[in-house]
N, C-alpha and C positions, 0 to 999 in steps of 0.2 A: 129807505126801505123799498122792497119792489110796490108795484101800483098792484091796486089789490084789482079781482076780478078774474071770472077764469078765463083761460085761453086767449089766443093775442099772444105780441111779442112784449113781455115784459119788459122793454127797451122803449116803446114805441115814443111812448111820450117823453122821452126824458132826451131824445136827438133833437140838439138845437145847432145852427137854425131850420138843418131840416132834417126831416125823420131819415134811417135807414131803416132797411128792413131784414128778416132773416128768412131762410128758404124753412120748409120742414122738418127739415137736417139740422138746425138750427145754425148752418154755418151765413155769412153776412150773403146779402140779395146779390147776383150779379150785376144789378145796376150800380149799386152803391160801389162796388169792388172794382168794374173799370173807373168810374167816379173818381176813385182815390187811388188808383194805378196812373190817370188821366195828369192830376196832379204832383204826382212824384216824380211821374217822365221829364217833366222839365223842370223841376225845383233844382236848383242849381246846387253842388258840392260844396261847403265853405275849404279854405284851406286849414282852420282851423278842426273843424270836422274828420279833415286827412290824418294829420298831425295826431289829432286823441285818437282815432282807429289805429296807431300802429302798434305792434308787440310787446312789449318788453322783452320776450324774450328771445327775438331776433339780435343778434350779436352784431357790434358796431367795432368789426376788426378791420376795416379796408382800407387801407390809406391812397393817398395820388399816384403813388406809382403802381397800386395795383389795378386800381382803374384805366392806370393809363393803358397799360400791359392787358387788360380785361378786355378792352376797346382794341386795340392793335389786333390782340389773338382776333377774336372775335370776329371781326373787320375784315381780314386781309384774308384766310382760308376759305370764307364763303364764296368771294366772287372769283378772283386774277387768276386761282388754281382749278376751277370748277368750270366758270362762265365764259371767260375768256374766250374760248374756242368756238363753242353755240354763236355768241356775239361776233364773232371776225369772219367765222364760217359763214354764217348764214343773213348777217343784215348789212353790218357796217364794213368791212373788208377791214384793209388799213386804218381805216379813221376809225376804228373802236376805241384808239387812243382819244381822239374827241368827244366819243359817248362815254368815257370813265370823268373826262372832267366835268362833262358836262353832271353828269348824277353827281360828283365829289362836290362842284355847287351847290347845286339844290340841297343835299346831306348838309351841306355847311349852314346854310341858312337854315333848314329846320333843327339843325344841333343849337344855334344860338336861343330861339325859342323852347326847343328842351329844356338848355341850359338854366333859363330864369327859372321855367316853371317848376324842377327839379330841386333848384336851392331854395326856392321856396317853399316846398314839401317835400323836403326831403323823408320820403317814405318809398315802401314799392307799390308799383300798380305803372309807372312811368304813363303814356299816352292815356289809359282809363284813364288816369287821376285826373290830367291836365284838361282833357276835352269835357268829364265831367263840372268841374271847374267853370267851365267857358259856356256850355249851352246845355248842361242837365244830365241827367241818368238815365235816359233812353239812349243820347246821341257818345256818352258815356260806355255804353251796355255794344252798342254796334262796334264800336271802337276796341273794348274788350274782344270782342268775338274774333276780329280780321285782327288782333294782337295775336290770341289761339293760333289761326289760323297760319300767321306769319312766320311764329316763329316756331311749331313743331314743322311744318312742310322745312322751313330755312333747314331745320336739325337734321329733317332725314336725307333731302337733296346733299349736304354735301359726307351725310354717314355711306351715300351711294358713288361719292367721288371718292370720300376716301377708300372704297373697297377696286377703285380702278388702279389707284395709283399705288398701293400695295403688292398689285398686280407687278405693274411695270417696274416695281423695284427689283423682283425675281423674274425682270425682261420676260414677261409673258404676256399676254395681250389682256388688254383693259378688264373685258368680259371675263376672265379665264378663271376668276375665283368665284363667278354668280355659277347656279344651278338652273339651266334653263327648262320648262315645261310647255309641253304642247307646239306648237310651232308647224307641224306635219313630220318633224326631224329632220328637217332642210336645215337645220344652224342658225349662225348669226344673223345672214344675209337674206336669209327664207324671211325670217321672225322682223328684222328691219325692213322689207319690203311689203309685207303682206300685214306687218301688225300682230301678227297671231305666237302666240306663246309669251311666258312669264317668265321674267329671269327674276329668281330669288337671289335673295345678297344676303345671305348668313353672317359673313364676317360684320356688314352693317348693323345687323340689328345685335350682335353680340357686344360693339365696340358701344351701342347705345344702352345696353345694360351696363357695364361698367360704368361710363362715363353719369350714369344716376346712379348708382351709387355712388362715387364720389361724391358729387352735391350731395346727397345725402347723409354722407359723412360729415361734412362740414364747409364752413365757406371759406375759410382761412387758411385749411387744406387745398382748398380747390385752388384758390389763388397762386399756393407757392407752386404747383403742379402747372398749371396755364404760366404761370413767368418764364420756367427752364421750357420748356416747350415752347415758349416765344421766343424767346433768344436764340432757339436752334434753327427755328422757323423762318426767322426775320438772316440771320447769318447764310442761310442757303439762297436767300430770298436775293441777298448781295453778290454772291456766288454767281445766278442766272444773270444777274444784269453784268456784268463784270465780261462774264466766259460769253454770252450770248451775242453781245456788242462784239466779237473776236470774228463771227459771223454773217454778219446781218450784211444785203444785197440788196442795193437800194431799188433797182426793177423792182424786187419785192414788196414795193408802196406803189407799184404806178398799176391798174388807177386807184388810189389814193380811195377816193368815196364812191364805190360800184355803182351803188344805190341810191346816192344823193344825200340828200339832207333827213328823206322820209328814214334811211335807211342807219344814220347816226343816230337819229332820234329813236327809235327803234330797238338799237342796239343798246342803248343807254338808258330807255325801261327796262330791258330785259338784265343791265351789271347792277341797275338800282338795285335790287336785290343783296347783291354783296356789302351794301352799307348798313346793314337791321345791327350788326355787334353795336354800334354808338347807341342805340332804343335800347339793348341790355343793360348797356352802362346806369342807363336814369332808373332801369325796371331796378338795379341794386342800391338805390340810394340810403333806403332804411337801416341797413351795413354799413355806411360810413363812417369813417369817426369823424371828420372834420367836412360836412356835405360844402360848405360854402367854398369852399379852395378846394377841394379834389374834385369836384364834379364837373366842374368847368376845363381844368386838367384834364380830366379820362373823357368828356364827352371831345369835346373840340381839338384837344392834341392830338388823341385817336385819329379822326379824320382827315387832320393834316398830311398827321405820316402816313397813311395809307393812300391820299391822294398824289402824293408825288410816288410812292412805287407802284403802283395801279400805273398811273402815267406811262413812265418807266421798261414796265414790264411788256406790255402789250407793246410799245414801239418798238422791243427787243424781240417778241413774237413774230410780229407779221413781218421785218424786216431776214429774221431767218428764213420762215417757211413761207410760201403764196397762202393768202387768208384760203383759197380754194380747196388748201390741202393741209389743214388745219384741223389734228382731231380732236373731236368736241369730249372724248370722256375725261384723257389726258393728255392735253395740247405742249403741255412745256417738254416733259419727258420725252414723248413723242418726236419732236422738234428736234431735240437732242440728236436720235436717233438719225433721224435721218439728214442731220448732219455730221455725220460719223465721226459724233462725238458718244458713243455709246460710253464711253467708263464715266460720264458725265449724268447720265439717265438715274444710276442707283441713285448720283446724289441728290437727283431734282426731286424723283421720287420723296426720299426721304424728307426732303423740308416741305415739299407739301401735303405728305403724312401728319407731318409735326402741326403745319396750319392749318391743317381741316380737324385736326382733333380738339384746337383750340378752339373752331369754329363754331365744331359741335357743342364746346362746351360752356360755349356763350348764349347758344340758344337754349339751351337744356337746362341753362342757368334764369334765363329769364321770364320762359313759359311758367312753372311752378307760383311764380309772385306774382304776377297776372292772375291767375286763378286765385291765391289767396286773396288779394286786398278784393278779388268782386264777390267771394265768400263771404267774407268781413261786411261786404254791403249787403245781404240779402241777395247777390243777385246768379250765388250756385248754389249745391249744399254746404253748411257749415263744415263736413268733411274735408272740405277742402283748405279752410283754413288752419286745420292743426299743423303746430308749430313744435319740434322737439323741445321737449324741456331741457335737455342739454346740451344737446346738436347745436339745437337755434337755428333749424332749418325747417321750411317748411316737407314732413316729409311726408304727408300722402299728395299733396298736389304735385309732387315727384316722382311717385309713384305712378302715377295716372300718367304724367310728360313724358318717360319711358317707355309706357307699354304701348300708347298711341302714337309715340315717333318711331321704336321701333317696327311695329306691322308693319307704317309705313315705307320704313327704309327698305324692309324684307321683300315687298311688292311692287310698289310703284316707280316709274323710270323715274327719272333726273329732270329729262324735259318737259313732263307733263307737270312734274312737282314747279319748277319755276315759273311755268306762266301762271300757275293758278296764285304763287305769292306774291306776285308784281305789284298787282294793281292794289290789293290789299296793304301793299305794304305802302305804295303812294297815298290812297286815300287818306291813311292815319296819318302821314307826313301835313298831308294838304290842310286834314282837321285841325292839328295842330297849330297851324301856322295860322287860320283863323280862327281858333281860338282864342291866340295871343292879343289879336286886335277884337276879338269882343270882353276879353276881361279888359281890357288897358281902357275901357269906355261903357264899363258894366258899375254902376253904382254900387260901393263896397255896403256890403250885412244885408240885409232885408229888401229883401227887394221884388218886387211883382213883375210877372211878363210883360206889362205894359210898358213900365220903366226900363225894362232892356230892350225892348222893341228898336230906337233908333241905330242901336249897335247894330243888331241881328239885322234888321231889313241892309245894310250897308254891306256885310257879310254875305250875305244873300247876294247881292247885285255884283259884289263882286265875283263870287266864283261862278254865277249862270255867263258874268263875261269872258271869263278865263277858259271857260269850258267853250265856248261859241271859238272863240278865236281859234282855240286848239284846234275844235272840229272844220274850223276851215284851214287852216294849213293842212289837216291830214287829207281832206276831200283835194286841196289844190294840188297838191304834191301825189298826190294816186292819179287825177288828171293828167298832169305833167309825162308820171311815168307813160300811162296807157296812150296819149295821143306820143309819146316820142319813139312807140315800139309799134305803131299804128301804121304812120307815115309812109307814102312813097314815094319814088323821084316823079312822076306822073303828075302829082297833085302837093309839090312838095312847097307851092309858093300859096294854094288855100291853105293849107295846114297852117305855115307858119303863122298867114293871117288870125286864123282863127285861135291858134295857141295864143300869138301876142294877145289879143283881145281876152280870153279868156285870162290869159294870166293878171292883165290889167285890172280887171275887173274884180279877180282873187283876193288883189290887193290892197283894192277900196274898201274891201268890206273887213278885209283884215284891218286894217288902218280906224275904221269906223270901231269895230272893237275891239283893238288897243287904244281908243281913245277911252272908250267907257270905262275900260281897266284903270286909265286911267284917274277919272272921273271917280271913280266909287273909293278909288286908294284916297285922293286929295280930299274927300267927302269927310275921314275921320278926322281930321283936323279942326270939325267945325265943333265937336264933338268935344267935353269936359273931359279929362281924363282922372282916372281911377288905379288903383291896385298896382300904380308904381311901383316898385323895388324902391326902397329907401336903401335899404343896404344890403349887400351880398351882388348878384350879378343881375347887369338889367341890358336885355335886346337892343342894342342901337338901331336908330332910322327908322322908327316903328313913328308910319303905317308902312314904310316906303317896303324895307325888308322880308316883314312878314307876307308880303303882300306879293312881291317876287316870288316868294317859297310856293305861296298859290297857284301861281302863274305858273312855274316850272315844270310841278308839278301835274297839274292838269292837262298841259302840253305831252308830259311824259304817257299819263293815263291813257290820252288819244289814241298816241300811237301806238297802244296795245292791240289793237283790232276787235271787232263788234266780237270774236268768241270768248275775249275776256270779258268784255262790258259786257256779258252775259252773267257766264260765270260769276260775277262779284252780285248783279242785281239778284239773282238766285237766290246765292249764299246771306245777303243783306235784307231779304226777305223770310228765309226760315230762319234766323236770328231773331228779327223785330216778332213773327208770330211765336217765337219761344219765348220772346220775356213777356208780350200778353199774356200767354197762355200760363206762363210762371209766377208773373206776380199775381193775376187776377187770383188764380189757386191759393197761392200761400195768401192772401191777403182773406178768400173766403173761408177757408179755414182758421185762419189766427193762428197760422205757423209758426210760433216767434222764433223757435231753432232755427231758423233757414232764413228771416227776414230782415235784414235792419233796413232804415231809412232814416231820411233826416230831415228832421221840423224845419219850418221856413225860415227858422233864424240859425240853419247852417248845424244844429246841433243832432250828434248821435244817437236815434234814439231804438236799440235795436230790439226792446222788447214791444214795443208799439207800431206795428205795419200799419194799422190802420189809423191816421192821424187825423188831427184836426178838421172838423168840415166844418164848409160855409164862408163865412168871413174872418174865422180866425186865420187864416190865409194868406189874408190881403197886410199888406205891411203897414206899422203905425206909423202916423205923423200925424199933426197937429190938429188936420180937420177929421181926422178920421183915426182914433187911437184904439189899439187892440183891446178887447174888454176881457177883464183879470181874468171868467170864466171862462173851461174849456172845457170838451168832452171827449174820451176816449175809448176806442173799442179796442179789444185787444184779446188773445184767447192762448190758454197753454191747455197742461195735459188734464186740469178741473175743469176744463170749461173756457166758457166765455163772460167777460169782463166786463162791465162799464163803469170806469170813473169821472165822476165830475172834481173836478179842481178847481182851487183858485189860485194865481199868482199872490205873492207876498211882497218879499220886497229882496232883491240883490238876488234872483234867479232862484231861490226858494219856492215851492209849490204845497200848497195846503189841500190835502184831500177833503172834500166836502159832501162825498155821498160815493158806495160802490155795491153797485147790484151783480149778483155775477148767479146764470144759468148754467145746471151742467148739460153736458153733450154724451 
């Protein structure tokens, strides 16, 4: 019964072990509210958790060669046809064939860490799930967000390639099907020198309402749709290497790497970009029929084969045309052209029609389930998680992925869209890959932040060295360049002096932190291990692998330049104050439509946001076991709730008292 007496929060006394309080509004205090937002941020996702959040009635029609074909399309349209040119034009020359392998590693190794954590939960949400998983639902919530972020920019960037290359297949100039605005009417060359005026891409943003609606016809449709349009893709793909080799002038490599090494590296954040279709693959896993055998198929096969035509391609690029005269909207057809090979153009065109549509449709395909499964958790509106009843598609978080990729395809260029998805798309790679080494050494079910402490602090040390090292190769190598463009015959024997030394000195300190990279990888070893794969696919050479994926990775980050490491700290900042700002709200109000979370011991609880206080928290064992009673707040469209319960026995809960105020 409530506690008698007037006025007061009829709650007060009955919050054990300690009180919360309620505003006048009677919705829950803002202290209490970050309190238990405080707590959820790092409570960690069980996999089991994953698993009971997914659909039923998402349809499980995909099998391994669609995925493989899902990954291939996906893969191969974003980057060779789109980036290629940006990349050979502007950083790496020739050696952008070096900056493809180099990212087709890194890709490989964070696909093997996909790979476990995907047959493992087999559901969608791919990178949310896994990093939730590994360090909680705040670092969870960031990871969603640069997920958004990744793959509507990936969808419109190459919705904006394929509106060039459409172009050139009716031999017109790349630009010839945008609508330009503003500019002073100076044209193309006015608007590319000065910056000023808007080329809209109508054909883009129409090719991206189609392409949602398919997804939202169905998945099983969309798949046999993406196959024949792979096969045409992949057959033209043979075509360019084939006819292009008939070409190629080997002066055309000399010099080999303009830039050096800064300028490989470079160039190989900026094609990272082209490897996001393998992250679709895992975002589809809840569609599989058989996740444990097709996932590892469509993640890792995917990469394979588009690492040797990526290869491939680009050596057949810059060996036709001088990387200087390499154009960035459509490089291959282009290429053709001007080695008068024109009755060759329509066909380049045409396959990398076929492969940017695929591309699109790999992104278009995995943004929607990214939003679902963080629906699912409380952490959008639940709009977002409806699922057709018959489709079995998720269809307004499809909705929303169309009208937000196409404005953007409609507006924004190509080149501003890829730098801002770089690094985004690194960071989730990097989390990933330490995430895999904090669950492989995270105590399995119940567990407190203290107990995961030795993992994390190890994680930690590893990636502030990863990042150190990085940021001295990119500092050395900016040196390197400036004093080599500095230089004169005059003073051409201090110079060298002072390069030698400086470069020496570069090296120690790089050396000193590749030794801590070291160091903090051999450190997990000392470490119990945990949350093996018994069965299905398990990461070899873990810590050694995941740990490379870090390192790669971070390295690639670096050489984005201080306007991207802007940009991401921005954007990763109005992220973390929107899920304050979201959960503390739904959690003061007693949102329960909008909120789920999950209790300490991994389970779904999504009418209760506001859980457990105090020491129910804290994980049982021997000296210290959870006590039966609990107490919980919780509020719908009557009001506001408080139940006291007791545990029974076999996960049963006996209610023992419920006071509820209305609002």
């Amino acid at each position: 019964p409530p506690p008698s007496g007037g006025g007061g929060n009829p709650f007060s006394n009955m919050m054990r072990p300690q009180a919360s309080s309620t505003d006048a509004g009677g919705h829950v205090s803002l202290r209490d509210a970050f309190r238990a937002l405080a707590k959820r941020a790092v409570r960690l996702k069980s996999a089991d958790a994953a698993l009971a959040g997914s659909d039923a009635s998402m349809k499980k029609c995909l099998t391994a060669s669609d995925l493989l074909l899902l990954g291939v399309g996906g893969v191969i349209g974003g980057g060779v046809f789109v980036l290629t040119g940006a990349a050979a034009h502007d950083h790496a020359g020739p050696a952008v064939v070096l900056s493809y392998i180099l990212a087709s590693l890194t890709s490989m190794i964070t696909g093997l860490c996909y790979t476990e954590f995907a047959v493992e939960t087999p559901v969608a949400g791919s990178a949310y799930n896994f990093v939730s998983m590994a360090f909680g639902e705040f670092a969870g919530y960031l990871c969603g967000c640069n997920l958004a972020l990744e793959l509507t920019i990936a969808a419109a960037a190459v919705a904006r390639g394929w509106t060039s290359y459409v172009a050139t297949l009716f031999h017109l100039a790349p630009d010839a099907l945008r609508v330009t605005i503003g500019g002073g009417g100076g044209g193309d060359e006015m608007d590319e020198h000065t910056g000023m005026g808007i080329k809209l891409d109508f054909p883009a943003a129409l090719l991206v309402a189609s392409v949602t609606g398919l997804l939202a016809h169905g998945m099983k449709e969309t798949a046999k749709f993406n196959a024949v349009v792979t096969v045409v893709s992949l057959a033209v793909i043979g075509f360019v290497i084939v006819a292009g080799s008939t070409k190629i002038e080997k002066d055309n490599w000399t010099p080999f790497a303009p830039n050096g090494v800064g300028g490989v590296l470079t160039g190989a954040s900026v094609v990272f970009f082209s490897f996001v279709g393998f992250d679709t693959v895992a975002t589809c896993a809840e569609e599989v029929k058989d996740p444990g055998k097709a996932l590892p198929v469509g993640i890792m096969g995917s990469l394979g084969i588009v690492a040797v035509l990526y290869a491939l391609m680009s050596a057949v690029i810059t060996g036709m045309v001088p990387s200087t005269d390499i154009d960035v909207d459509a490089p291959f057809a282009i290429a053709f052209r001007q080695r008068d090979m024109r009755w060759a153009e329509s066909i380049i065109s045409f396959g990398a029609v076929a492969a940017i549509t695929t591309a699109l449709v790999s992104s278009l395909m995995g943004q929607p389930r990214v939003y679902m499964v963080m629906a699912r958790d409380g952490l959008l509106p639940k709009w977002f998680a409806t699922v057709h009843p018959t489709r079995g598609t998720p269809v307004n978080a499809s909705l929303f992925t169309g009208v937000t990729t196409g404005v953007l395809s409609l507006l924004v260029d190509i080149e501003i869209l890829a730098q801002l998805v770089s690094i985004g798309t690194l960071a989730i790679f990097a989390s990933v890959c330490a995430g895999l080494l904090a669950r492989r050494h995270t105590p399995e079910g119940d567990v407190s932040v203290h107990d995961r402490t030795p993992a994390l602090l190890r994680c930690f040390g590893l990636v502030v060295a990863c990042v150190l090292f990085a940021a001295t190769n990119v500092v050395s190598s900016s040196r390197g360049t400036t004093e080599s463009s500095s230089g004169s015959a005059t003073s051409s024997t201090t110079t060298s002096t002072s390069s030698t030394a400086s470069t020496t000195a570069s090296y120690v300190v790089s050396g000193l932190f590749f030794g801590a990279i070291a160091a903090a990888t051999v450190s997990f070893n000392s470490l119990p291990r945990y949350n093996t794969p018994k069965k299905g696919f398990c990461t070899p050479f873990v810590p050694y692998l995941p740990a490379a994926g870090v390192l790669a990775t971070t390295q690639l980050i670096a050489s984005l330049g201080p306007l991207a490491w802007l940009r991401f700290v921005v954007y990763t900042v109005l992220c973390a104050v929107a899920y304050v700002w979201y959960g503390a709200a739904g959690i003061r109000s007693g949102r329960h439509d909008d909120t789920t979370s999950y209790d300490s011991r991994g389970r779904d609880t999504p009418h209760h946001p506001f859980q457990r206080l105090g020491d129910e928290d804290e994980p049982a064992s021997s000296s210290n076991r959870r006590s039966p009673f609990a107490t919980t707040l919780y509020g719908d469209e009557n009001g506001l709730h408080l139940e006291n319960t007791r545990d029974v026995t076999d996960g049963e809960v006996e209610l023992v008292t419920r006071t509820s105020r209305a609002i």
